[in-house]
N, C-alpha and C positions, 0 to 999 in steps of 0.2 A: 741935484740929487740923481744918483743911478737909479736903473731901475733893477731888481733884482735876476741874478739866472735863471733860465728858464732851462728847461729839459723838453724835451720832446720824443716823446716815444711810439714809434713806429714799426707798423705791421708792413712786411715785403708785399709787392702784388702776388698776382693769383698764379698757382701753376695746374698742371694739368690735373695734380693730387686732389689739390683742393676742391677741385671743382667736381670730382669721383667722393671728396666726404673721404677720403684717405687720410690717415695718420701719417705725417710725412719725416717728422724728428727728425732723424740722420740722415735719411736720406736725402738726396742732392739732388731733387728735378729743380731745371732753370724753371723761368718765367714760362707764361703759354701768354699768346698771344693775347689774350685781355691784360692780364699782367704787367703785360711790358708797357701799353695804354695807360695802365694805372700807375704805376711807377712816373712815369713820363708828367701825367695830371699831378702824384703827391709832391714830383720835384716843383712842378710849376706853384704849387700853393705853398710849399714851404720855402723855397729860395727867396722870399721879401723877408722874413723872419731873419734875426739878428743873430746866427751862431759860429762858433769857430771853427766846430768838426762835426762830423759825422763819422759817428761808429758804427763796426755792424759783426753781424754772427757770420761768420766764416762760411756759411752756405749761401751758395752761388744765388739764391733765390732775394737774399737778403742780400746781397755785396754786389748784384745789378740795380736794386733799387737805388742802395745805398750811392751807388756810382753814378745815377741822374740826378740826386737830390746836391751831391757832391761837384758835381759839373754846372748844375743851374744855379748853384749857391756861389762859387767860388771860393770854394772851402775845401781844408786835404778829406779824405776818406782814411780810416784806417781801421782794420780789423781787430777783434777783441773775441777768443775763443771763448771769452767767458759766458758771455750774448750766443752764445749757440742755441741752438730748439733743444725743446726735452726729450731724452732717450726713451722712445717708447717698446727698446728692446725688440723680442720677438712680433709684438703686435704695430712692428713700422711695417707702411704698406697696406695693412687691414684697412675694411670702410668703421670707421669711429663707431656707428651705430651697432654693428656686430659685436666690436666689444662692449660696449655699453650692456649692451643687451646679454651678452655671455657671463659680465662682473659685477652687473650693476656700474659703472662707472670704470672708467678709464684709469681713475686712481687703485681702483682694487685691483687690475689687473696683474700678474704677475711678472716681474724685471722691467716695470716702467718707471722709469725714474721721480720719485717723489719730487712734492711741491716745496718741500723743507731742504732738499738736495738743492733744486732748482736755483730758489734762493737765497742758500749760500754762499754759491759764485754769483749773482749776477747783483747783489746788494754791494757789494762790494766795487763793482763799478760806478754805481750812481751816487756812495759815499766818497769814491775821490773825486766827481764831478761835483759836489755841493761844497765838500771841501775846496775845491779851487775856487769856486765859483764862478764854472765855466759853462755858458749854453751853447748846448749840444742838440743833435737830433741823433739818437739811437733807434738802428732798424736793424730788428730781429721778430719773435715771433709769437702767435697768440700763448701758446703756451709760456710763454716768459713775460709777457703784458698781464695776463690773467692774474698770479701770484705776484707780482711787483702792487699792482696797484691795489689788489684785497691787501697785502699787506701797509699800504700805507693809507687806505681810506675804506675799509672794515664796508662791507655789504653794497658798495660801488655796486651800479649796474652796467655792465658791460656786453655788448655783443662783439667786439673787436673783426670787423672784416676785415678782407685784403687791402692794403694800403688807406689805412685809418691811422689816426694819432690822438693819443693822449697829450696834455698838456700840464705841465706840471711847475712852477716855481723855487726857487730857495727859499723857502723860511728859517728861523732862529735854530733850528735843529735838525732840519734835514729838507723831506722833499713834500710839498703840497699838494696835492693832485687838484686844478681847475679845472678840467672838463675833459672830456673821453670822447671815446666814439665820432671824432672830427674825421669825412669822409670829401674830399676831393673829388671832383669828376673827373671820368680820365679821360683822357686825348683823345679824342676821334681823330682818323685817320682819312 
């Protein structure tokens, strides 16, 4: 008997935003050096895992992760604009807190791109991946883990850091979520 696909959904390591509490969305900072550490440690934990691809969000932060976890696996890489971060419009770049604190939350904010926006491109990937039933590890970003996985196991507790993964299965109708917030150590140097 097989055992069923798995998914794996992964957060890029850290860049220099991140570490500032900066909204990063669209914007394109690479890795910073803990990052690239971290990357390096989630290729090392995830490359014994059984997948065919890794996909990732078109941001460089996510597509060097994606490219060690891709190298340590022996598996192709390929990009998926759909997997991109959420547009936080005008407020990419702010420290989170600020707006928090200005809207009450990030979602009230004004031209940030809703969570219902969010995932209706990125549902759509993980449904031709259940449909194939193919195991993958996708790396892209907290804002796109957040809503992926409330949507598929309602009041999940999540803190999703840099270079975490979720883990999730095929079931009879879509995607299971098993366990979240799996955090690798990263490479010392």
């Amino acid at each position: 008997m097989t055992s069923p696909a798995r998914l794996l959904l992964a957060r890029h390591g850290r860049t220099a935003l991140n570490a500032e509490g900066r909204l990063r969305g669209l914007a394109d900072p690479p890795l910073d050096e803990v990052g690239v550490r971290e990357a390096e440690g989630l290729a090392d934990a995830l490359a014994p895992a059984r997948f065919f691809v890794v996909l990732s969000s078109p941001l460089v932060r996510a597509v060097t992760t994606a490219q060690h976890i891709a190298l340590a696996a022996g598996v192709p890489h390929r990009i998926d604009e759909r997997l991109n971060d959420r547009d936080y419009g005008p407020w990419t770049g702010h420290l989170k807190a600020d707006v928090v604190e200005e809207w009450g939350s990030v979602d009230a904010a004004p031209g940030v791109e809703s969570s219902e926006a969010v995932l209706s491109r990125v549902l759509p990937v993980l449904q031709e991946l259940w449909t194939s039933s193919s195991s993958a590890v996708i790396v892209t970003h907290d804002a796109i883990i957040r809503p992926v996985i409330d949507h598929l196991d309602r009041g999940r507790q999540l803190s999703v850091p840099t270079a975490s993964w979720c883990v999730m299965v095929a079931g009879t109708s879509g995607w299971e979520v098993v366990d979240v917030d799996q955090v690798a150590p990263r490479r010392e140097r």
